[in-house]
Steps between C-alpha positions, in 0.01 A plus 500: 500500500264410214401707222156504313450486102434895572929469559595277220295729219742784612770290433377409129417829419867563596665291242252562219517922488960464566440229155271680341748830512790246398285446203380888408913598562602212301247569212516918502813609744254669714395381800242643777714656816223505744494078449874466485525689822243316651693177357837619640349598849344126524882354432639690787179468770690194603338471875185710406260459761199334283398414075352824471842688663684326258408717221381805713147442494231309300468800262870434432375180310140600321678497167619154597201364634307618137687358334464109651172595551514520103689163446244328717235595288658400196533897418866491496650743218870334507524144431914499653405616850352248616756272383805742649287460819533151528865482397580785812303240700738200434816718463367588906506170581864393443608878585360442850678158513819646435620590813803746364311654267247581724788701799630673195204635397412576804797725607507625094088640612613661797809681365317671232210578670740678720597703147143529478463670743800746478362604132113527609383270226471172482435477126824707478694361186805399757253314680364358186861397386597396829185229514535416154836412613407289798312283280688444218804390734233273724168391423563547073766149583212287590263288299286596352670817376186727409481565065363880479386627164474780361666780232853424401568896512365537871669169636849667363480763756683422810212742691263274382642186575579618836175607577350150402740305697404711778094441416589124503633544849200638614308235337706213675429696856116535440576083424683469831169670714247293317677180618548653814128567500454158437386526100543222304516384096152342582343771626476625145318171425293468801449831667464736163158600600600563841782714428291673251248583780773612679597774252172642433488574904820661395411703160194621320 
């Protein structure tokens, strides 16, 4: 099956919005629910049935797709997402080499989406613990492990750092589906204006 630039966007926009929370909960211990929902929702759509499923719909992403829309023209407010972007994308290249790390994930996803699912929430703090977990004990091994910074008094709180972890999971599955959709490092180089097209059909 192939997939169009239309696809990949999707995929950005994924990673950029679960960062950008990573970096508002990080900064201020707040974070927006509707996004982390959407973020958790994305980690356990394992077989979804296209890009756009993935994260429920294309309105799932809009805040996602701004915001790279922003970055690409050079209207980027945060000068550490883009560079947590691009360490999720090689920290998603060994974690989809690693063959164990990959099965335990896996079977970590399912179990607590079955939790999800008996509490009604995905962005349930037990789910948020729970993923937070799964990371820390699987991808967080690898190399590069991802630097977030923020305030001291907010990266304390075990809620917090939870939550994060959790973001960062997200963030490594919208990685997995834009390899999948067969993005590329030089597509940032090459196909910027392309992909930028591609997110104004997307967002006014």
């Amino acid at each position: 099956m192939s997939f169009s630039i239309d696809d990949r966007v999707l995929a950005v926009a994924g990673i950029a919005q679960a960062l950008q929370q990573v970096r508002r909960i990080a900064e201020t211990g707040h974070s927006d629910n509707a996004i982390v929902r959407t973020a958790m929702d994305s980690v356990m759509r394992i077989d979804a049935a296209s890009p756009a499923a993935v994260y429920g719909s294309v309105t799932q992403v809009e805040p996602g797709l701004r915001l790279v829309r922003d970055y690409f023209r050079n209207q980027g407010k945060d000068d550490l997402l883009p560079r947590l972007a691009l360490s999720v994308m090689q920290l998603e290249r060994r974690f989809v080499r690693e063959d164990a790390a990959v099965d335990k994930v896996t079977a970590g996803i399912r179990r607590t989406a079955e939790r999800a699912l008996e509490l009604g929430d995905s962005s349930h703090p037990d789910v948020l613990m729970a993923m937070g977990t799964l990371y820390a004990d699987t991808i967080s091994q690898l190399k590069p492990r991802i630097m977030v910074q923020g305030n001291p008094h907010y990266l304390g709180q075990a809620a917090v750092v939870s939550e994060i972890r959790a973001l960062l999971l997200a963030a490594v599955r919208s990685a997995v589906l834009w390899r999948q959709l067969g993005g590329t490092y030089w597509d940032f180089l090459f196909s910027r204006r392309s992909m930028l097209e591609a997110i104004e059909r997307r967002v006014r």
